[in-house]
N, C-alpha and C positions, 0 to 999 in steps of 0.2 A: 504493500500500500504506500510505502513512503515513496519507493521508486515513482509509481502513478503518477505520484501527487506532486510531487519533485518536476516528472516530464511536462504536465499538464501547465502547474504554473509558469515552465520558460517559454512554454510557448505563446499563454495570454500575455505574458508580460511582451514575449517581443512584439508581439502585432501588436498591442496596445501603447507602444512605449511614444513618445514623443520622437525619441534623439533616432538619428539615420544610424544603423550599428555599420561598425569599423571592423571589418572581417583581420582577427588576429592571427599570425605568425612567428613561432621563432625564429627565424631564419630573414627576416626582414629585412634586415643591413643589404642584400643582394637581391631583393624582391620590392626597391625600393620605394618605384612607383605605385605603390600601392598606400602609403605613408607621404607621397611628394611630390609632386608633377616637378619641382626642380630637379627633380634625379635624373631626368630624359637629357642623353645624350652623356651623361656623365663616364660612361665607360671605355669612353673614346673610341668605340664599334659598335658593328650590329648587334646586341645581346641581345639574347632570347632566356627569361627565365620559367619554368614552371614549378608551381609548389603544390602539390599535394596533401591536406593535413585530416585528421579523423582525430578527433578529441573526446575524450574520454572514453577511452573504448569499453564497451560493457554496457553504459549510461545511455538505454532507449531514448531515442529523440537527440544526444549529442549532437553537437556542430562538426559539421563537413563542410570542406573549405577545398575549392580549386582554385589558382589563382595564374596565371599567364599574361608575362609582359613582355614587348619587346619595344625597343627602342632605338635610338642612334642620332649622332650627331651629322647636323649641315652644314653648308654653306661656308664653308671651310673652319667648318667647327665652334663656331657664333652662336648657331641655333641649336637646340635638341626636341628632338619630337618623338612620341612615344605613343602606344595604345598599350592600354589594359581591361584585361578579362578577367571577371569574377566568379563563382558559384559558390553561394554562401549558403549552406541549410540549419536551419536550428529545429529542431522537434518538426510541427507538421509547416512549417513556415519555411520560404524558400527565395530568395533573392539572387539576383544575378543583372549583374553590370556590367557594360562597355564604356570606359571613358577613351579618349584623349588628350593626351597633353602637350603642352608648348611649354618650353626651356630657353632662356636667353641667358646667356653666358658672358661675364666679363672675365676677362686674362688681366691677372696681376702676376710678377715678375714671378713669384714662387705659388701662388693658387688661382683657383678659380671660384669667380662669384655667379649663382645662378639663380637667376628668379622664372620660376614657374605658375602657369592655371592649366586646368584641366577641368574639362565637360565631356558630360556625358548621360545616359538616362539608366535608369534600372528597375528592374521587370520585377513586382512583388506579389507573390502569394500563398494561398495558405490551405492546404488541405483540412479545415476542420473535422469535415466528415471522417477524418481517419481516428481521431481520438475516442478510442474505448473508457466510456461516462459509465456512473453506475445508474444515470436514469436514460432510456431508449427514448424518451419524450424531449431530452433537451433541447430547446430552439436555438442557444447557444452555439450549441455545435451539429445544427441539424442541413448546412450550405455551407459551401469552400465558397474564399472569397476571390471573387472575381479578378482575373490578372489584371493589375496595373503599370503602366508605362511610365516611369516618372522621373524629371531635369535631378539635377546636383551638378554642384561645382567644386573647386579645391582650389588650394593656392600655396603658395609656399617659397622659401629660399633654400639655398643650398651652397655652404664655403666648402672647398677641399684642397688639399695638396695633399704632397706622395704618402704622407704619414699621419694628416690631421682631416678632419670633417667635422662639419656644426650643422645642422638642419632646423629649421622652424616652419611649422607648415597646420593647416587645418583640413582636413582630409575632406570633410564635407560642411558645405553647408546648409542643406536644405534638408529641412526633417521632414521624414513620411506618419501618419498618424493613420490609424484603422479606425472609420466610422462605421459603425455594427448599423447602425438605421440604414445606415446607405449603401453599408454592402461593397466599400469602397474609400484607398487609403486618400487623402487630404496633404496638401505640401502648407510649409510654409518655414518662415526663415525668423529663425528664435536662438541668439544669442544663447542664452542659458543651456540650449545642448548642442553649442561649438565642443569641439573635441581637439584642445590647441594639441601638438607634438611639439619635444624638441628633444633633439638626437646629437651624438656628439661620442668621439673616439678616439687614440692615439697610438700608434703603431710605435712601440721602443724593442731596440737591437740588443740584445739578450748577447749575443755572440756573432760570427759569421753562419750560423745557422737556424739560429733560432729568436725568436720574436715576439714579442706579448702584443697582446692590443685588447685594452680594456674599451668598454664602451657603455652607453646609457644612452636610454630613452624615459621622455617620462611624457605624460598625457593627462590630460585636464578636463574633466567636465564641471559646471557648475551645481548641475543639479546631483553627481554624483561625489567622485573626490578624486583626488590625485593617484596614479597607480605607474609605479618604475619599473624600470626591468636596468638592472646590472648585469652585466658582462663581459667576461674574460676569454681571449681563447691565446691559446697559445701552437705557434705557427714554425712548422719546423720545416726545412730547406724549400720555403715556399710550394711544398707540396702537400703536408698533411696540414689540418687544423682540429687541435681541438679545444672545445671549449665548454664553459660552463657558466650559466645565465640563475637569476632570482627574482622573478617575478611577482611583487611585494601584493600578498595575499591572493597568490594564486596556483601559482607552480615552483619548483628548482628544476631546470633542464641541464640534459646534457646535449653533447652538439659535435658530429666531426664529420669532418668536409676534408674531401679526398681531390686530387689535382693529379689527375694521369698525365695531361697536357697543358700549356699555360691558358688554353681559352676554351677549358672542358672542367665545369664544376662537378660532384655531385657532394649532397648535404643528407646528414639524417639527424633528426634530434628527438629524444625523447620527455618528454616535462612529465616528471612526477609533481601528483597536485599536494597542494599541502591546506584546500583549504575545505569546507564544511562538508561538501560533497565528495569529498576523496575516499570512503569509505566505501561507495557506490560504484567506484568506478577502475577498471587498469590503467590508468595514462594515455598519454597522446602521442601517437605518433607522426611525426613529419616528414618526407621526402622533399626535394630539390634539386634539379639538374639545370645549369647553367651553359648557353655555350655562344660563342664572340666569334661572329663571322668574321672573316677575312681580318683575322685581329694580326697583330702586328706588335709584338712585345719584345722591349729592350732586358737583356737578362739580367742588367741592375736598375730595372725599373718596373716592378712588378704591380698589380693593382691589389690593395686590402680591402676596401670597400667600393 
């Protein structure tokens, strides 16, 4: 019964919620556009990423997560422009987004400064008819709600050079809202459930082989509260990485990313949960496979994020 009643309420809560949800990943730092339209074109090639995620496995209704971006820089590297793919599912609720993005890039002597927007629409709906109620009469969940087609936008900056990154960005700003009278979600643009980011990381020389690079991310809602993720990975002949993240009231993850080639990623991470529901559930697992077309890399000039 608790499982039930656990699944039941994520799922009223997210059709019902105000705020547009922000589909989470560990592995984020290389999925970037997903957190940043200033990420487009940052890779100084064609990247292609895709991530795969399944969270809490065990946990009936958990969130499934596909996510695909690819991007690349213009116009002799001035511009960056990017698309991203979504498929977000939570219990009987299911969202799925196409954005694109625009990246404008300044060059300073040692980094580069990049300001991004990104638009796009995404497709919401909700199988209520799927949830097993203990009354057969409920009107509540007696019709799925009709698919809706609906704008959002994002914005953001982005500094980097070879060893440093800062990011600041707002993923969305257009809330989706479910009106049950109407059978249908409602937009509208409400400060209080902006979702600021800011991101930020250091790559230090350990030796001739090996490297730390800690990093953070923290996220903001008003109506909710602040929630960080700390991260370490440690990177050895720029081939293996691994590392280890804290996701303050949510998970500890682990994380290692294999480099057969210099523009052939693959990532796997796992977050054990640490918080109310962890009882209920096995962890999450992530996959990521990265790969950089026609890339072009100097052997003492590798990329960390």
């Amino acid at each position: 019964m608790v499982k039930w009643t656990l699944t039941i309420l994520c799922a009223v809560v997210l059709a019902t919620a105000n705020a547009q949800h922000t589909p989470l990943t560990s592995q984020y730092l290389f999925n970037g556009l997903l957190i940043n339209p200033a990420y487009a074109g940052s890779r100084d090639a064609l990247a292609a990423n895709l991530t795969w995620r399944n969270q809490w496995v065990g946990f009936e209704g958990a969130p499934k997560t596909q996510v695909l971006s690819v991007h690349a820089p213009l116009n002799r590297r001035k511009m960056g422009l990017g698309v991203l793919l979504y498929n977000d599912q939570i219990g009987v609720s299911r969202e799925t987004g196409v954005f694109l993005n625009y990246a404008y890039r300044i060059k300073f002597r040692k980094g580069k400064l990049s300001f991004g927007l990104g638009g796009g629409i995404t497709l919401l709906k909700a199988q209520w008819t799927d949830v097993r109620t203990t009354r057969s009469d409920d009107a509540s969940f007696g019709q799925d709600t009709r698919s809706s087609l609906k704008p959002n936008f994002s914005a953001g900056a982005f500094y980097y050079k070879k060893k440093f990154f800062m990011g600041a960005s707002v993923p969305f700003f257009i809330s989706h809202r479910y009106n049950p009278a109407r059978n249908s979600y409602t937009v509208s643009n409400d400060v209080r459930q902006y979702q600021p980011m800011i991101t930020g990381g250091y790559v230090f020389d350990l030796n001739k082989k090996m490297k730390l690079k800690p990093s953070a991310m923290l996220r903001y809602q008003m109506s909710a509260a602040v929630q960080g993720d700390l991260s370490v990975n440690l990177i050895f002949s720029d081939k293996v990485w691994l590392g280890a993240s804290y996701r303050s009231g949510d998970a500890v993850v682990g994380m290692l990313e294999v480099l057969p080639k210099p523009q052939l990623r693959f990532g796997y991470s796992y977050d054990l949960g640490i918080s109310d529901i962890t009882p209920y559930h096995s962890g999450t697992h992530e996959v990521m496979v990265q790969y950089e077309f026609g890339y072009r890399i100097k052997i003492r000039d590798p990329r960390y994020f």
